[in-house]
PDB file of N, CA, C and O in Angstrom:
ATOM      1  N   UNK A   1      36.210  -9.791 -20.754  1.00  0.00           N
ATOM      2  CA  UNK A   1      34.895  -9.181 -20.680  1.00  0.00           C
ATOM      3  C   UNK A   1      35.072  -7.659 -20.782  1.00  0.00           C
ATOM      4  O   UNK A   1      36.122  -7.371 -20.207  1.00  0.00           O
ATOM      5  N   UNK A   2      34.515  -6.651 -21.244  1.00  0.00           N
ATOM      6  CA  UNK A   2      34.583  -5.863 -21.584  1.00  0.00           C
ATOM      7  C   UNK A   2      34.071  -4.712 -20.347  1.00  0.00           C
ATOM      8  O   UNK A   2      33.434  -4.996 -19.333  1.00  0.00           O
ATOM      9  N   UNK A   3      34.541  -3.397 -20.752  1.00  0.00           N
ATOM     10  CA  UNK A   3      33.916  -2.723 -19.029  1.00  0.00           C
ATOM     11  C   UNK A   3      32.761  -2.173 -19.765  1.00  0.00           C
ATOM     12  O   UNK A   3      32.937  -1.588 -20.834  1.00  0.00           O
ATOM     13  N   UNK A   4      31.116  -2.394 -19.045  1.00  0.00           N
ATOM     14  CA  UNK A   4      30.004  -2.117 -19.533  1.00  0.00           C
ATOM     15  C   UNK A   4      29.972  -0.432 -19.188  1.00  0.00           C
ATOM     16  O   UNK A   4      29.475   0.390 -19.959  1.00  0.00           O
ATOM     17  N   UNK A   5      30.768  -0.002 -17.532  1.00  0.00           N
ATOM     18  CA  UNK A   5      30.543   1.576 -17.685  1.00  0.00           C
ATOM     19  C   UNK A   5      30.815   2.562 -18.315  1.00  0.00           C
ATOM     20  O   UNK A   5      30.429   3.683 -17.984  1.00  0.00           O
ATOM     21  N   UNK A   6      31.514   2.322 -19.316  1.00  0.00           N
ATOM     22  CA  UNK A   6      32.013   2.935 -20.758  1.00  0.00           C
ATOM     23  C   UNK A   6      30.665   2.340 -21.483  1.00  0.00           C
ATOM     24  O   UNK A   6      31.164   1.899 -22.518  1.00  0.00           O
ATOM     25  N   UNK A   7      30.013   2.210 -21.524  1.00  0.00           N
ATOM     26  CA  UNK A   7      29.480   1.813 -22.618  1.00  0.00           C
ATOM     27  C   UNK A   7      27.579   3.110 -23.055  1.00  0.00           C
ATOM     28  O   UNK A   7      26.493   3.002 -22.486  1.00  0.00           O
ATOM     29  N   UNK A   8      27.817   3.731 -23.755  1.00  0.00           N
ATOM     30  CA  UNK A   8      27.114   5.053 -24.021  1.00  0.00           C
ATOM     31  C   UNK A   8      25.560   4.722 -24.324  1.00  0.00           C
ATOM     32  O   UNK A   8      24.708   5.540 -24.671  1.00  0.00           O
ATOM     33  N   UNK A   9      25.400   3.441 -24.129  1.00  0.00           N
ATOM     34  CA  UNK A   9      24.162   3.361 -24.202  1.00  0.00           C
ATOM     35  C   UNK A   9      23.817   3.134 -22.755  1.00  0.00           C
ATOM     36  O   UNK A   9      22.706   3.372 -22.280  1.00  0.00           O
ATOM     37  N   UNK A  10      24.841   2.661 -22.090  1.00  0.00           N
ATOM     38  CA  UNK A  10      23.706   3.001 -20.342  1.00  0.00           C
ATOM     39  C   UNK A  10      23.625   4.302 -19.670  1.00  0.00           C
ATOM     40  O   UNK A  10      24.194   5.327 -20.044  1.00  0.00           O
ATOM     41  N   UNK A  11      22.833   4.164 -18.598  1.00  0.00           N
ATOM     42  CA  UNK A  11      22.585   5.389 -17.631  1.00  0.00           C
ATOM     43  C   UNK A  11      22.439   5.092 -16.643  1.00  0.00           C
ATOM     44  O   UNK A  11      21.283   4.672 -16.575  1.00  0.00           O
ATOM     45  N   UNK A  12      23.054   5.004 -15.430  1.00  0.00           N
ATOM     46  CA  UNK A  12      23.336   4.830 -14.556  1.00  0.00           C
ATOM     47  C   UNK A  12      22.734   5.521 -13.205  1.00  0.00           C
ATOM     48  O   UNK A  12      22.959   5.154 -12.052  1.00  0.00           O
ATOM     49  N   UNK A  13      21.831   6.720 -13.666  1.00  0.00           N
ATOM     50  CA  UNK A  13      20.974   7.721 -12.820  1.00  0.00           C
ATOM     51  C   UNK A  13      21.707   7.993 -11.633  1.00  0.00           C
ATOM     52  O   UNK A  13      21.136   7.631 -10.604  1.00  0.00           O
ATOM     53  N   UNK A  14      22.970   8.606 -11.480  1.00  0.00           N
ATOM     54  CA  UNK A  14      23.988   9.776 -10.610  1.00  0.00           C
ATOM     55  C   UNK A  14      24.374   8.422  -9.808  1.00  0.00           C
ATOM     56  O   UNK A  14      25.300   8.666  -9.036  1.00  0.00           O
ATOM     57  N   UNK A  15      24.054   7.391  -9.763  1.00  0.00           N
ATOM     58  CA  UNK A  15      25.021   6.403  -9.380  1.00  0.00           C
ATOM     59  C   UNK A  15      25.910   6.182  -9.146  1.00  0.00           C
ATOM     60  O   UNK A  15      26.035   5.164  -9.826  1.00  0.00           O
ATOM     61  N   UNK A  16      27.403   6.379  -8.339  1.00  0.00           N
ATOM     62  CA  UNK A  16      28.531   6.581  -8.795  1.00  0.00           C
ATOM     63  C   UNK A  16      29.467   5.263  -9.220  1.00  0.00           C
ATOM     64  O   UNK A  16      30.639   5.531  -9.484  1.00  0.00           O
ATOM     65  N   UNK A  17      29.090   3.977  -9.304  1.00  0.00           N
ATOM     66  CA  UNK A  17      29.493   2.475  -9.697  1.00  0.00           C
ATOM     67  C   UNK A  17      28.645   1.895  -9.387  1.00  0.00           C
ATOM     68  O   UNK A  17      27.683   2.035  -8.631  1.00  0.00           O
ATOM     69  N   UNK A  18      29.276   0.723 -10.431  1.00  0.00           N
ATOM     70  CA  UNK A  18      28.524  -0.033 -10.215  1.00  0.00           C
ATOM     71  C   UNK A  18      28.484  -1.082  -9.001  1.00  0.00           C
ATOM     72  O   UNK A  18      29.659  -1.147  -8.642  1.00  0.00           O
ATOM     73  N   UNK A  19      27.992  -1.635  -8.476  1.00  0.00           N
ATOM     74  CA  UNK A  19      28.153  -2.297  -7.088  1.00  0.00           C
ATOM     75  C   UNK A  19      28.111  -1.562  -6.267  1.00  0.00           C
ATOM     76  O   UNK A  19      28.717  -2.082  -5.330  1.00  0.00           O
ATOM     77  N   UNK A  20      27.604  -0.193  -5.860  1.00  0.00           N
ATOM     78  CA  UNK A  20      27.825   1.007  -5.036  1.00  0.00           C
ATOM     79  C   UNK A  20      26.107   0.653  -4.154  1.00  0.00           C
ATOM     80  O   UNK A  20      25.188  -0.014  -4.629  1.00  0.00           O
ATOM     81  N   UNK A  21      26.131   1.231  -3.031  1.00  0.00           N
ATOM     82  CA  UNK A  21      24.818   0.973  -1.936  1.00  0.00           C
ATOM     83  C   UNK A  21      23.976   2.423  -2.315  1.00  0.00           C
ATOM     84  O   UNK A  21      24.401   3.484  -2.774  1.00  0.00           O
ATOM     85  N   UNK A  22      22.961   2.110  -2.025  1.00  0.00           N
ATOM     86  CA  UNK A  22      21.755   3.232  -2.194  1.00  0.00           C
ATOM     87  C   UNK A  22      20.866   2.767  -1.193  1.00  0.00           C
ATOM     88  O   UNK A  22      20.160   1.758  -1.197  1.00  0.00           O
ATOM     89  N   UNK A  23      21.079   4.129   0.129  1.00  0.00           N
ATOM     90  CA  UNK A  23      20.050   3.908   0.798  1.00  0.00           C
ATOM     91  C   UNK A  23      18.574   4.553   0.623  1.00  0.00           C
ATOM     92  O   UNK A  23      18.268   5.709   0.331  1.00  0.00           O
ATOM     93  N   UNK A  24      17.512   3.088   0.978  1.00  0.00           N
ATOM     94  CA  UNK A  24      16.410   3.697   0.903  1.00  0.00           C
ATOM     95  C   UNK A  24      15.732   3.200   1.991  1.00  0.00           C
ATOM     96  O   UNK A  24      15.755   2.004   2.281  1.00  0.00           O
ATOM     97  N   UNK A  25      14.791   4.501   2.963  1.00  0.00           N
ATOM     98  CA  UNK A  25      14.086   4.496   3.718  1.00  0.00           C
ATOM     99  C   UNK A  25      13.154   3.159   3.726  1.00  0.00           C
ATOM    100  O   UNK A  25      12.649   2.765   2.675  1.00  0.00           O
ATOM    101  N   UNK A  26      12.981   2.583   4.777  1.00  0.00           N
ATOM    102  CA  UNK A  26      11.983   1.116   4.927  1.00  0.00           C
ATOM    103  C   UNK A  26      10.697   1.516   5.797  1.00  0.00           C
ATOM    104  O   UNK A  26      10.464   0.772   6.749  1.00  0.00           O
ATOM    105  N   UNK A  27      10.204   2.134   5.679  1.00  0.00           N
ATOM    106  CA  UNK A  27       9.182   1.905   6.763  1.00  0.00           C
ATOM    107  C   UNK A  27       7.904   0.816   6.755  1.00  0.00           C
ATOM    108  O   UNK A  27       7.112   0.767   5.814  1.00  0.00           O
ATOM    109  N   UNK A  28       7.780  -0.388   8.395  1.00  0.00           N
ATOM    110  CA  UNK A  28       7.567  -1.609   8.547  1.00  0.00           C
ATOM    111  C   UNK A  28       6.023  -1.446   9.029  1.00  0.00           C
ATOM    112  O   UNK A  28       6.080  -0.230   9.217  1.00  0.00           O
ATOM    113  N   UNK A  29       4.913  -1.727   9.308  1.00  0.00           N
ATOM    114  CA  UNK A  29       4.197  -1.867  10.025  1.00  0.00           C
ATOM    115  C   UNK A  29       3.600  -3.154  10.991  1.00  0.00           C
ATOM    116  O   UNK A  29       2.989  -4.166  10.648  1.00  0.00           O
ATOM    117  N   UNK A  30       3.949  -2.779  12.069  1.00  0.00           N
ATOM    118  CA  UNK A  30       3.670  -4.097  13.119  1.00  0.00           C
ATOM    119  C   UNK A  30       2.215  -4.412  13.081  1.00  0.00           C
ATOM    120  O   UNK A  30       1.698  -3.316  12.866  1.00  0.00           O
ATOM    121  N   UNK A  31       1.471  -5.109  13.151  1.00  0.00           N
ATOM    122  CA  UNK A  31       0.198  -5.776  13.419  1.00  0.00           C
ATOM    123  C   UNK A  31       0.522  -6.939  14.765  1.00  0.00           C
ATOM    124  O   UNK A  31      -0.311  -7.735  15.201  1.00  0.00           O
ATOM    125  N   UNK A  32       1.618  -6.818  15.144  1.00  0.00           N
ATOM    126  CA  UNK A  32       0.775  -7.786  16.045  1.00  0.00           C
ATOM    127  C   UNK A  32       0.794  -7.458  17.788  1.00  0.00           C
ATOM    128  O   UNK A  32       0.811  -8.243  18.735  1.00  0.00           O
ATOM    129  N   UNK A  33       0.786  -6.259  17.752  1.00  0.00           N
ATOM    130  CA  UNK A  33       0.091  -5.622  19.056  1.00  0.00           C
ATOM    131  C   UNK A  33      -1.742  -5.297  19.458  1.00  0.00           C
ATOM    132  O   UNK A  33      -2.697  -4.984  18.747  1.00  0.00           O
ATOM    133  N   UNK A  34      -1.574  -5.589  21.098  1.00  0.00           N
ATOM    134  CA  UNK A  34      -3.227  -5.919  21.260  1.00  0.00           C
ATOM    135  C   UNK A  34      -3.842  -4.692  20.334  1.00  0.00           C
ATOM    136  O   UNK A  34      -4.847  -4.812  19.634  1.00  0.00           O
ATOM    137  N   UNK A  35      -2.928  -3.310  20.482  1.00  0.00           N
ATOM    138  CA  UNK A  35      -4.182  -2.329  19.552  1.00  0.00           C
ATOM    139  C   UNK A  35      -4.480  -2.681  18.428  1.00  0.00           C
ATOM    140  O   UNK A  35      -5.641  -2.726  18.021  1.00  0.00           O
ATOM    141  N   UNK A  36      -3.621  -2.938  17.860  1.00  0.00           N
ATOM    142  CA  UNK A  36      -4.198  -2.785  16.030  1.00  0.00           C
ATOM    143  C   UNK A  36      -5.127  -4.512  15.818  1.00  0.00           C
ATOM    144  O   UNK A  36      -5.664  -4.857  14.765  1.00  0.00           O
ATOM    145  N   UNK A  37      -5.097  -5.265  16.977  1.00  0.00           N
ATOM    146  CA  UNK A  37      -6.982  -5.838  16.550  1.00  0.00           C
ATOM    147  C   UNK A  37      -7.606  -5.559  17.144  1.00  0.00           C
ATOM    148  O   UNK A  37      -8.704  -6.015  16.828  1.00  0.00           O
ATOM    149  N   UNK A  38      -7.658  -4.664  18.446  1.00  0.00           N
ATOM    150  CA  UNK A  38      -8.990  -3.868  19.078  1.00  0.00           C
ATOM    151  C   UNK A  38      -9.309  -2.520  17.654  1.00  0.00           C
ATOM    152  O   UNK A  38     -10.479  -2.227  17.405  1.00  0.00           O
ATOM    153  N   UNK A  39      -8.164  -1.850  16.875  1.00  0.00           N
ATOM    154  CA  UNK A  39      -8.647  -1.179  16.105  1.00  0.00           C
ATOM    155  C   UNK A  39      -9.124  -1.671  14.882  1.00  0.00           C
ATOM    156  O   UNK A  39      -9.757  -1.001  14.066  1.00  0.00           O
ATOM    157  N   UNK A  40      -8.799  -2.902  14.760  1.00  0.00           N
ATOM    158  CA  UNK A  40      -9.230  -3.767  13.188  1.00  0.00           C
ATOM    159  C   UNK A  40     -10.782  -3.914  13.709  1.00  0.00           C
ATOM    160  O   UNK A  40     -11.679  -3.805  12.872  1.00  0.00           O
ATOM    161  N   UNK A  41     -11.080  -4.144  14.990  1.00  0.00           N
ATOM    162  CA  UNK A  41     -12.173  -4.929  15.052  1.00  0.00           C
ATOM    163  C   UNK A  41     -13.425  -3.624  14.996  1.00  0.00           C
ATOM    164  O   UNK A  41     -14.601  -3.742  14.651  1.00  0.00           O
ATOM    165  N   UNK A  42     -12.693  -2.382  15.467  1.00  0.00           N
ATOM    166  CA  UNK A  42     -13.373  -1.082  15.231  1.00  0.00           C
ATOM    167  C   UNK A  42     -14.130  -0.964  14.034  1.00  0.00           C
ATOM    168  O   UNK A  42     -15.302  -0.731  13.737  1.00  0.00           O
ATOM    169  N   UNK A  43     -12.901  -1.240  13.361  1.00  0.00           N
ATOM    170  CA  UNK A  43     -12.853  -1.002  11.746  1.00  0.00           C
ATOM    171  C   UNK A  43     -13.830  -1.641  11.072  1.00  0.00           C
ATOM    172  O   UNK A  43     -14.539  -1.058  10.252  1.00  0.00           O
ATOM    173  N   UNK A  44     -13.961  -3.043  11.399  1.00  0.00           N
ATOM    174  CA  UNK A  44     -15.036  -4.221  10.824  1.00  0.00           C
ATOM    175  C   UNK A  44     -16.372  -3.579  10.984  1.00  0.00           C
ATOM    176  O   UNK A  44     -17.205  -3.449  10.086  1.00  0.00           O
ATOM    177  N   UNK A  45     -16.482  -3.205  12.172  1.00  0.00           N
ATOM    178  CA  UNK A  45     -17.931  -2.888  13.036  1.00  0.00           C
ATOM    179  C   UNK A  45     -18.239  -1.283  11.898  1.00  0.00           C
ATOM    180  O   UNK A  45     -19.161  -1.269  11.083  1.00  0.00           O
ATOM    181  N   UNK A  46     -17.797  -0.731  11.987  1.00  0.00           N
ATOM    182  CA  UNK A  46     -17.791   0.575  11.563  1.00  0.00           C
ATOM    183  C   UNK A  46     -18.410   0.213   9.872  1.00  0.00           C
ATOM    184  O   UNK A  46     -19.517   0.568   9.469  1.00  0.00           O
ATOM    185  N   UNK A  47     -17.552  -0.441   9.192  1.00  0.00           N
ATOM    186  CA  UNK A  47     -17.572  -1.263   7.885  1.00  0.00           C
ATOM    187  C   UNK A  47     -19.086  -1.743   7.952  1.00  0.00           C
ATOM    188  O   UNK A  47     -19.813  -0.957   7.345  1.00  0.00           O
ATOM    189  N   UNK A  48     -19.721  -2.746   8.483  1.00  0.00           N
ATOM    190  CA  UNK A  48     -21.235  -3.827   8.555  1.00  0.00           C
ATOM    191  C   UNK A  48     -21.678  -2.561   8.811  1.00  0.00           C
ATOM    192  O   UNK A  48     -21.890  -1.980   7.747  1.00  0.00           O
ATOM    193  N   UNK A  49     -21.979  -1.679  10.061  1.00  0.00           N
ATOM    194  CA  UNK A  49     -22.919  -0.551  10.145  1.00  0.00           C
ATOM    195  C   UNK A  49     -23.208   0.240   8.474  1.00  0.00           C
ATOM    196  O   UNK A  49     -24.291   0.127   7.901  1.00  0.00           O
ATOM    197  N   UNK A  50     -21.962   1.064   7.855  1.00  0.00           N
ATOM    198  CA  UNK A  50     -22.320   1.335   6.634  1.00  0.00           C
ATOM    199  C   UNK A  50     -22.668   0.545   5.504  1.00  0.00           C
ATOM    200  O   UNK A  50     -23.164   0.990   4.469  1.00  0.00           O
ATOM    201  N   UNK A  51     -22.365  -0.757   5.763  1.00  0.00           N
ATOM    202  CA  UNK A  51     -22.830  -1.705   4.557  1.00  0.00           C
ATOM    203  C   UNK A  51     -24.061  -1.784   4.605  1.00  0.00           C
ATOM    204  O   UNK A  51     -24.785  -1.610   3.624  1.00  0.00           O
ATOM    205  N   UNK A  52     -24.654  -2.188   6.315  1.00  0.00           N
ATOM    206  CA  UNK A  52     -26.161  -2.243   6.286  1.00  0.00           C
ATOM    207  C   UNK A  52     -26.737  -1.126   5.751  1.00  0.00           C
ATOM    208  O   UNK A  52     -27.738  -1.354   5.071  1.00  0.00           O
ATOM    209  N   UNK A  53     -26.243   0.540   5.906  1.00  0.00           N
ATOM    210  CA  UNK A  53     -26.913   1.377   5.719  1.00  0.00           C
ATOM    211  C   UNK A  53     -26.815   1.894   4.304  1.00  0.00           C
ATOM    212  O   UNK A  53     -27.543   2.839   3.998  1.00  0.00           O
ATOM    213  N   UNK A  54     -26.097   1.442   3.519  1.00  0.00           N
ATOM    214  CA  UNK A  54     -25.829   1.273   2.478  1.00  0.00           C
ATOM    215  C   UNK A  54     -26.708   0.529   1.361  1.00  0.00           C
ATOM    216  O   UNK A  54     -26.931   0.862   0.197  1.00  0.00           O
ATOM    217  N   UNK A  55     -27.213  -0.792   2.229  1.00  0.00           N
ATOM    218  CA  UNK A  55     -27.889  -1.690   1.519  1.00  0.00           C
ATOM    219  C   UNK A  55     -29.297  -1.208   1.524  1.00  0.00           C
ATOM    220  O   UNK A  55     -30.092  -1.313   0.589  1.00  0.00           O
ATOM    221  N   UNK A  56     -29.540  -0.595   2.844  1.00  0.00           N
ATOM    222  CA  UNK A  56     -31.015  -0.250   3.064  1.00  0.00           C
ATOM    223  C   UNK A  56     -31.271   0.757   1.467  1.00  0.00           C
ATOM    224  O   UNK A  56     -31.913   0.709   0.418  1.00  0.00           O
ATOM    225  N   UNK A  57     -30.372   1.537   2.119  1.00  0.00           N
ATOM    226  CA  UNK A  57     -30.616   2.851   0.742  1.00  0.00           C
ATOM    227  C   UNK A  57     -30.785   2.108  -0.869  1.00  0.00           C
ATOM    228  O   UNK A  57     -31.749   2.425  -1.567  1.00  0.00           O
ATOM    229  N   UNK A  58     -30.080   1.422  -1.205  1.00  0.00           N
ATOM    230  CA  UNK A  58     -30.309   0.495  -2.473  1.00  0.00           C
ATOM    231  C   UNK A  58     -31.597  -0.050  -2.678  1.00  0.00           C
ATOM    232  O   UNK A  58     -32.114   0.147  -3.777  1.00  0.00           O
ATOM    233  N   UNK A  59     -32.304  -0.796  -1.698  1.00  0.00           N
ATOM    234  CA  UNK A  59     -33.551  -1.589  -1.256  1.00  0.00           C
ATOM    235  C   UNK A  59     -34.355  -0.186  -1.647  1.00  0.00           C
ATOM    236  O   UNK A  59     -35.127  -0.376  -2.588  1.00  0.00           O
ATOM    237  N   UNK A  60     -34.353   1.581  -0.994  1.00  0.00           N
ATOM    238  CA  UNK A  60     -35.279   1.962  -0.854  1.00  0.00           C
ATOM    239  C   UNK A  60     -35.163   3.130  -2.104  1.00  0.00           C
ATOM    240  O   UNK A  60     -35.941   4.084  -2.122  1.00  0.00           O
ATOM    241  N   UNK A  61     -34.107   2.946  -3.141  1.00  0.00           N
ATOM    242  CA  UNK A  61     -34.011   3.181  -3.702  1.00  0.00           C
ATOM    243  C   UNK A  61     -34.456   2.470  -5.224  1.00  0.00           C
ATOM    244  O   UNK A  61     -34.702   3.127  -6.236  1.00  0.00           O
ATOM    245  N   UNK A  62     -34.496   0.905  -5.118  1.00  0.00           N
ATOM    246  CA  UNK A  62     -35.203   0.681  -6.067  1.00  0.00           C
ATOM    247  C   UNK A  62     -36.645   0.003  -6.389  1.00  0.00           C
ATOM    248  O   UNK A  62     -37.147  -0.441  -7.422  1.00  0.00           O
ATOM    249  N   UNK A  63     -37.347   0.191  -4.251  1.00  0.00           N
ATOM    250  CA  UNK A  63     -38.464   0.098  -4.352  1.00  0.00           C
ATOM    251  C   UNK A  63     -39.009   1.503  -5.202  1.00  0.00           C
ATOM    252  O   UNK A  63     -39.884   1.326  -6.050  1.00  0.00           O
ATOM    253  N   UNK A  64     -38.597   2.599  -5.018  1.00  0.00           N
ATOM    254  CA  UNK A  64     -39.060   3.851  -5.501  1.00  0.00           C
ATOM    255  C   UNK A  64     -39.421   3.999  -7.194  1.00  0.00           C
ATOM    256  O   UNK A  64     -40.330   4.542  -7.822  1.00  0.00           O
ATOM    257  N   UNK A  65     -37.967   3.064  -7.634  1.00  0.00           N
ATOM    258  CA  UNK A  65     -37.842   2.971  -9.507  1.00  0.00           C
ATOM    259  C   UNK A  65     -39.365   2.166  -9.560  1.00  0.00           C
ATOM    260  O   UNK A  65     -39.844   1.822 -10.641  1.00  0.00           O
TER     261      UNK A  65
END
């Protein structure tokens, strides 16, 4: 088999081999603590309030047309 890192059509982007590690940052987000569904449920509520007020404006916007 032939060695591909000689080979002038690849690029390797500062890589130094092949099989070599590259670290990259992971950042995870937990969901399953009590806050983040007391804040989801914020979120929902917050969401229906502007939808309703949202919808009204549409309604009184094309009673007007």
């Amino acid at each position: 088999m032939p060695d591909i890192t000689q080979e002038p059509k690849l690029h390797f982007f500062r890589i130094p081999k092949l099989g070599s590690y590259m670290a990259v940052p992971l950042n995870l987000y937990n969901y399953l603590t009590p806050d983040c569904f007391d804040t989801a449920l914020t979120v929902e509520r917050i969401y229906q309030q502007r939808l309703g007020e949202y919808q009204k404006e549409q309604e009184e916007l094309a009673q007007k047309a």
